[in-house]
C-alpha positions as CSV (number, residue, x, y, z in Angstrom):
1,X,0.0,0.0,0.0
2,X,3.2,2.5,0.9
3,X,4.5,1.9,-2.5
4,X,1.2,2.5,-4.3
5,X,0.8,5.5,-2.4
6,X,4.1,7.1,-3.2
7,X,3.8,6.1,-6.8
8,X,0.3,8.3,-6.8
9,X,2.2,10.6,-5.0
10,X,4.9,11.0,-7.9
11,X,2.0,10.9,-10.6
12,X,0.2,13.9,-9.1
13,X,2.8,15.9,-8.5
14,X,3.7,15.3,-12.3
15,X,0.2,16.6,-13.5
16,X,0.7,19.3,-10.8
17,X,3.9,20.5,-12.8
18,X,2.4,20.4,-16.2
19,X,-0.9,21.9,-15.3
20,X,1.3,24.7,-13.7
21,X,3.1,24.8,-16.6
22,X,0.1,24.9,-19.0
23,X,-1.0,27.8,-16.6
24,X,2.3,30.1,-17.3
25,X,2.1,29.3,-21.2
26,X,-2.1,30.6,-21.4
27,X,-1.0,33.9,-18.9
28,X,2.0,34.7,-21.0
29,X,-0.3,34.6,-24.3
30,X,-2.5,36.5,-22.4
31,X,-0.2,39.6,-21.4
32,X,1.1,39.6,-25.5
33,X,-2.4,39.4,-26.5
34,X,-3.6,42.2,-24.1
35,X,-0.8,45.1,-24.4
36,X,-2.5,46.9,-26.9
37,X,-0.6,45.9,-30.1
38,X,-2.3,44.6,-32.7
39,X,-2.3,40.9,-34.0
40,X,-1.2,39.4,-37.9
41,X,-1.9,35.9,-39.3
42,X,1.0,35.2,-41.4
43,X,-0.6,32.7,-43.7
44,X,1.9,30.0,-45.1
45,X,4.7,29.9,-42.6
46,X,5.1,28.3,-38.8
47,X,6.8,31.5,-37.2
48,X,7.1,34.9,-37.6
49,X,9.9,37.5,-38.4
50,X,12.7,39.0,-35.6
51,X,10.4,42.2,-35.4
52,X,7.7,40.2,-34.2
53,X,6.8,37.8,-31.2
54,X,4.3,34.3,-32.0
55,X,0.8,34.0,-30.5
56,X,1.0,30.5,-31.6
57,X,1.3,28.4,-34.7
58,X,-1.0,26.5,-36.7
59,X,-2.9,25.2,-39.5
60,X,-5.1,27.1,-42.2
61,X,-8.7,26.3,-41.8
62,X,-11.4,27.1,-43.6
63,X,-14.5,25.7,-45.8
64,X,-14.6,23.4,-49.1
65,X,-14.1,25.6,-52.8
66,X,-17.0,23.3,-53.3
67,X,-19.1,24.5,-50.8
68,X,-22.2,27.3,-51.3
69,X,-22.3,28.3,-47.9
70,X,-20.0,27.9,-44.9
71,X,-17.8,31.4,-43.8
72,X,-15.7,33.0,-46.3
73,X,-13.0,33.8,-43.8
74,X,-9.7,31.5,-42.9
75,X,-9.0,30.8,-39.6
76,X,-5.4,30.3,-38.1
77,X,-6.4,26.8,-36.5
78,X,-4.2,25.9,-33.1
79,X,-2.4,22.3,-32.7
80,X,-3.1,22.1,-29.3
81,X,-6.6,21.8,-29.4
82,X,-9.2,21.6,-26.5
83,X,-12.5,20.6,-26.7
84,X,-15.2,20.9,-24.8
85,X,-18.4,18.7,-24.1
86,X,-20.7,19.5,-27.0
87,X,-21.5,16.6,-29.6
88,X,-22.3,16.8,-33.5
89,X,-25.5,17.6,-34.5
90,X,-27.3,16.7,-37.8
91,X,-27.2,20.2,-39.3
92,X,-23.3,22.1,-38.9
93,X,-21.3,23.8,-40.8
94,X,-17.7,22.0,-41.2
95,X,-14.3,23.3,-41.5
96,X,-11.9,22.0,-43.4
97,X,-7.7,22.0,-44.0
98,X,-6.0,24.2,-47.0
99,X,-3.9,23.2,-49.4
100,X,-1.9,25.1,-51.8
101,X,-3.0,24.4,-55.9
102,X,-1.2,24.4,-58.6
103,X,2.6,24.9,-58.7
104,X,2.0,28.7,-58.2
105,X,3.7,28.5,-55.2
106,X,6.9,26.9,-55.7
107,X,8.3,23.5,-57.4
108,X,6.6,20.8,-55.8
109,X,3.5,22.8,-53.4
110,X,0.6,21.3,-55.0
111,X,-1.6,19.4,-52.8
112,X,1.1,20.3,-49.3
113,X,-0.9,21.0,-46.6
114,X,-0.6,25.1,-45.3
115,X,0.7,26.4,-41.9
116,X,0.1,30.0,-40.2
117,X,1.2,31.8,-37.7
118,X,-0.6,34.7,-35.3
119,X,2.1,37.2,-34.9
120,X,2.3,40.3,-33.0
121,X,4.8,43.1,-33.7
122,X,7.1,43.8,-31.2
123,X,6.9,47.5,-31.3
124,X,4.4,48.9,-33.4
125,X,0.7,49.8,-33.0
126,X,-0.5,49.3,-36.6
127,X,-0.8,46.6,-38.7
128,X,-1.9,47.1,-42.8
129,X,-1.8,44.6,-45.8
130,X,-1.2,46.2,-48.7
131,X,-2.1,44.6,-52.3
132,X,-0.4,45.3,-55.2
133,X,3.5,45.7,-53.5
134,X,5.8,43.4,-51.7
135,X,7.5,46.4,-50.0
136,X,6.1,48.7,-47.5
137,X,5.8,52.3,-48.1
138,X,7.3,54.8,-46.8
139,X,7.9,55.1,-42.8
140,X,6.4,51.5,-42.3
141,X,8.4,48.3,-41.2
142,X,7.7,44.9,-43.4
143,X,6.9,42.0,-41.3
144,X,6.5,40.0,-44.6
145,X,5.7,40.0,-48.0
146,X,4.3,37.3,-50.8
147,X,1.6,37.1,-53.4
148,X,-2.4,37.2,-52.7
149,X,-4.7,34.4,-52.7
150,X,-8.2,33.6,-53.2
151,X,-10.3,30.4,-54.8
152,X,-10.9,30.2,-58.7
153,X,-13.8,32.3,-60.0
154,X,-15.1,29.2,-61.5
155,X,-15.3,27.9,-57.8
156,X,-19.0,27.7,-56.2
157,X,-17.3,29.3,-53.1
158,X,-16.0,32.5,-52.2
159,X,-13.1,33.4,-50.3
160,X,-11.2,36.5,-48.4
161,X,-8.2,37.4,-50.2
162,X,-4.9,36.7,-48.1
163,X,-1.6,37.6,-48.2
164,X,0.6,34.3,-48.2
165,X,4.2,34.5,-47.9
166,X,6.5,34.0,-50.8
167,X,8.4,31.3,-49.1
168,X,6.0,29.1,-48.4
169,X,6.5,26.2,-45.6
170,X,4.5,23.1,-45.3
171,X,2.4,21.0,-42.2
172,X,4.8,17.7,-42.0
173,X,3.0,14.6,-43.2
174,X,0.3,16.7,-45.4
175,X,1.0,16.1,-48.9
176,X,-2.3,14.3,-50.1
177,X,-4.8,15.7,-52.5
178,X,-7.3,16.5,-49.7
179,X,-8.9,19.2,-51.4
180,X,-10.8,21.4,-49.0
181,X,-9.8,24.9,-48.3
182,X,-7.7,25.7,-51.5
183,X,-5.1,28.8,-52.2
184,X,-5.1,30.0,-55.8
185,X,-2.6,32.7,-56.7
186,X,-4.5,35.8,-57.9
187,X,-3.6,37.9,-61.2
188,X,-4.7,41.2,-62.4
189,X,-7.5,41.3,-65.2
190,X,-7.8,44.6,-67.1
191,X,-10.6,46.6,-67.4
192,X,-12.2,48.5,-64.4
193,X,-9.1,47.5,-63.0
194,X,-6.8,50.1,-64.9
195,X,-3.6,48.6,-66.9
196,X,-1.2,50.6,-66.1
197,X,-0.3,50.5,-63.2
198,X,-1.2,47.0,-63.3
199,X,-0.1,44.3,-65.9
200,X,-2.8,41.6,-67.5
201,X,-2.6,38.6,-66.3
202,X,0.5,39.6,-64.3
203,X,0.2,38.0,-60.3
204,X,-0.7,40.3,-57.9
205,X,1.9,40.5,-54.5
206,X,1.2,42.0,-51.3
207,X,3.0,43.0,-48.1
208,X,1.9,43.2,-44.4
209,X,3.8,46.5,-42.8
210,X,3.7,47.0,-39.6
211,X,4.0,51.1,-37.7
């Protein structure tokens, strides 16, 4: 009975520690979040740049091209989930992984599953995402820069347009064609949209600047 006791002993004080620990990682999110700077969602990376500080990493999230309802928004998805006590229903609305399309991206991206990253700048107050330029304009500070995204116009859904960074990473282990939530580069099309500045057909970049 002594030893079983000591060896409950040992096993509570080890969920103690990590509960403690779990504790000091949700206040120290807490203080970055509540400081008054503003937040970013650097989509298609797991970390953020040495002017900012990460949230937390994660996985883009988001509802099937295929869909005709669901949210239009992407969602920076945590790893270390929760859940609570809820069960499925019948009638819900689903959320999905994203995957980048197409080779737009880089050799070899097609079907790799997309990471993200909620970043807060270390300094700043401001946070903008600019279309049309990967660098910032004048006074601001880059905290990065790539090429927009949205689905295909011939897609059933509709998405927000994103700024995903040019070097894209990848989620380990996600290289099937999933489908779900897809990123499409996006490229100018003449017309309303006046040519110059812009270039037909021509991919449009973007930067997020921080100030």
């Amino acid at each position: 009975m002594e030893s079983k006791l000591q060896d409950i002993t040992v096993e509570l004080n080890q969920e103690k520690q990590k509960v403690e620990h779990l504790t000091t990682q949700l206040n120290h999110q807490s203080t970055l979040i509540s400081d008054g700077k503003p937040t970013y969602i650097r989509w298609g990376t797991h970390s953020c740049n040495t002017n900012a500080t990460l949230i937390y990493s994660g996985q883009l999230g988001g509802t099937s091209y295929a869909s005709t309802g669901g949210a239009a928004n992407p969602l920076c998805m945590v790893h270390d989930v929760i859940w609570g006590s809820h069960q499925s229903e019948g009638n819900m609305a689903e959320i999905h992984g994203a995957e980048y399309q197409d080779n737009f991206w880089g050799t070899n991206t097609v079907n790799k599953d997309v990471p993200c990253a909620v970043c807060k700048p270390n300094t700043h107050s401001s946070v903008l995402m600019i279309p049309g330029r990967n660098q910032c304009l004048l006074g601001w500070t880059e905290e990065y820069h790539g090429y927009l995204s949205a689905n295909l116009v011939s897609h059933q859904h509709t998405n927000h347009y994103i700024c995903v960074d040019e070097k894209v990473e990848f989620l380990d282990g996600g290289a099937e064609n999933n489908e779900g939530y897809l990123l499409y580069g996006v490229r100018a099309h003449c017309g309303s949209l006046k040519c110059p500045p812009y270039i037909n057909g021509k991919p449009i970049t973007c930067v997020v600047c921080s100030q």
